[in-house]
C-alpha positions in Angstrom: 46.9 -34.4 -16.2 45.6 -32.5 -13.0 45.8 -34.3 -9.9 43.0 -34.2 -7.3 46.1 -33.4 -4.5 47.9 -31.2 -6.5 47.2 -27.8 -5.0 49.1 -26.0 -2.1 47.2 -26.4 0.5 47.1 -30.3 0.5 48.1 -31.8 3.4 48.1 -28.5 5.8 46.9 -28.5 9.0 44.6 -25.6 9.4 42.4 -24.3 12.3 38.5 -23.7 12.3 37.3 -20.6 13.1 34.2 -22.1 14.2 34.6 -25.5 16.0 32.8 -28.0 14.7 31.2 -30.6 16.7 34.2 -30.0 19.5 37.2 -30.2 15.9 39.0 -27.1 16.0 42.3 -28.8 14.0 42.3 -30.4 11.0 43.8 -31.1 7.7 43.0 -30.1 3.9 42.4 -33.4 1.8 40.5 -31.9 -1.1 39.9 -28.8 -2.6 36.3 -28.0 -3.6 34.4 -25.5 -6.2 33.7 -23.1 -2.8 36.6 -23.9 -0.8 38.4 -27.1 1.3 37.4 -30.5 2.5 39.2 -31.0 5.8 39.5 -34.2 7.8 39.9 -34.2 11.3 41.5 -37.0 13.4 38.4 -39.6 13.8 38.0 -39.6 9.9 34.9 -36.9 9.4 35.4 -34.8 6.7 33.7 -31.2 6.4 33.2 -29.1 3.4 34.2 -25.6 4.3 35.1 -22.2 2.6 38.1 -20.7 2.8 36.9 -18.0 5.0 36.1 -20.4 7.6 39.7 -21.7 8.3 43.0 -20.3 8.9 46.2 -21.9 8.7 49.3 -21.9 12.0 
């Protein structure tokens, strides 16, 4: 059975290349048909591709 966290990048901190809304840091918590979700440190959570992010 495939779990929603099982993939590599769960639970990596990763870098925007584009800020968003002053977030440059934040972490993968899903992984979507085009890319990531990442959640940054008040709780939002972004879609974003993987083009948009790169990890430390």
């Amino acid at each position: 059975m495939w779990n929603e966290t099982d993939f590599p990048e769960y639970g990596r901190q990763c870098e925007l290349i584009t800020p968003w809304r002053g977030y440059h840091r934040g972490t993968i918590v899903a992984k979507t048909a085009k890319g990531f979700v990442v959640q940054f440190s008040s709780g939002a959570e972004i879609d974003v591709y993987e083009d948009e992010i790169e990890f430390g």
